[in-house]
C-alpha positions in Angstrom: 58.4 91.3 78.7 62.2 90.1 79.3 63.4 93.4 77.3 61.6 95.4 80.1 63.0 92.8 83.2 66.8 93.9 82.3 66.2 97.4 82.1 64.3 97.7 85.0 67.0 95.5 86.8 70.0 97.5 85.7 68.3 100.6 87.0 67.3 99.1 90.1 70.9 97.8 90.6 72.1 101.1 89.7 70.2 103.3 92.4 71.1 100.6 95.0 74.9 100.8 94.2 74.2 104.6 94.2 72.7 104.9 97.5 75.8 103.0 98.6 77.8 105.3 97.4 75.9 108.3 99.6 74.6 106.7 102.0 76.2 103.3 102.5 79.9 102.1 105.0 82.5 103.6 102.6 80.2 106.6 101.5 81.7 109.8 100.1 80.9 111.6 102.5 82.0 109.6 105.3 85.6 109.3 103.6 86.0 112.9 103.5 85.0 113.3 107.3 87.6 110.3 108.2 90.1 112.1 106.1 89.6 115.2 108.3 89.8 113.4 111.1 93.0 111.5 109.7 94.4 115.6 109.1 94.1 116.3 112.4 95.6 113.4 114.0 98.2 113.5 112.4 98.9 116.8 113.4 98.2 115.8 117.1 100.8 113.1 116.6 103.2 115.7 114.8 102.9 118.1 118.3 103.7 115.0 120.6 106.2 114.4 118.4 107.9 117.3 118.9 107.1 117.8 122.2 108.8 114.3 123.3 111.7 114.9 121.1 111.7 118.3 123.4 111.6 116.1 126.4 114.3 113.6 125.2 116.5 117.1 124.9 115.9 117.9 128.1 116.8 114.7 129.6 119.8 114.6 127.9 120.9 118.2 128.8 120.1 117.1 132.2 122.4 113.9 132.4 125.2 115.7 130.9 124.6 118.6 133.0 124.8 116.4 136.0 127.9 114.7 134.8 129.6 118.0 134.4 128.7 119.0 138.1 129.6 115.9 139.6 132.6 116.0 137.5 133.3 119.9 138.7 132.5 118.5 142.8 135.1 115.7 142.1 138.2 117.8 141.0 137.6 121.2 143.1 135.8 120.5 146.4 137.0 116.5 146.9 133.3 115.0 146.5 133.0 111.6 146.9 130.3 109.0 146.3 129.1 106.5 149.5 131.1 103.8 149.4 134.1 105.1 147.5 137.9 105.2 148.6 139.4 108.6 147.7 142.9 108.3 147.5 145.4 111.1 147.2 148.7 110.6 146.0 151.1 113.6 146.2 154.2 114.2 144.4 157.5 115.4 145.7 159.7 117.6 143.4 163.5 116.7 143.6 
């Protein structure tokens, strides 16, 4: 009787821990869709990425840009910022 109980009990323990393996929370095929899904977020997050490193360009060319006008305004047309003092100082040749 008990060499048929262990047997029967292995087996049964068996197809339980293989319907796990199909059918149960970390199944196979459940992995493989979450590493698909993993693939293509990680490719989402690759674009937006890019696309604020793109921005961060922008910005940047845009600040400098700005700089370099307002530094052009200054020397050839005078420009001056509310609530600056503009002084000019000439020199006299001898």
């Amino acid at each position: 009787m008990a060499h048929r109980i262990v047997p029967g009990l292995l087996i049964t323990l068996l197809l339980v821990l293989h319907a796990q393996l199909w059918f149960g929370r970390g199944s196979v095929p459940k992995v493989s869709r979450m590493k698909t899904e993993l693939a293509v977020l990680e490719s989402v997050n690759q674009e937006a990425r890019q696309r604020n490193e793109r921005l961060a360009n922008e910005v940047r060319d845009l600040e400098e840009g700005l700089g370099m006008v307002e530094e052009l305004a200054r020397n050839d047309l005078g420009m001056v910022r509310p609530n600056e003092i503009f002084v000019q100082i000439a020199h006299k040749k001898p």
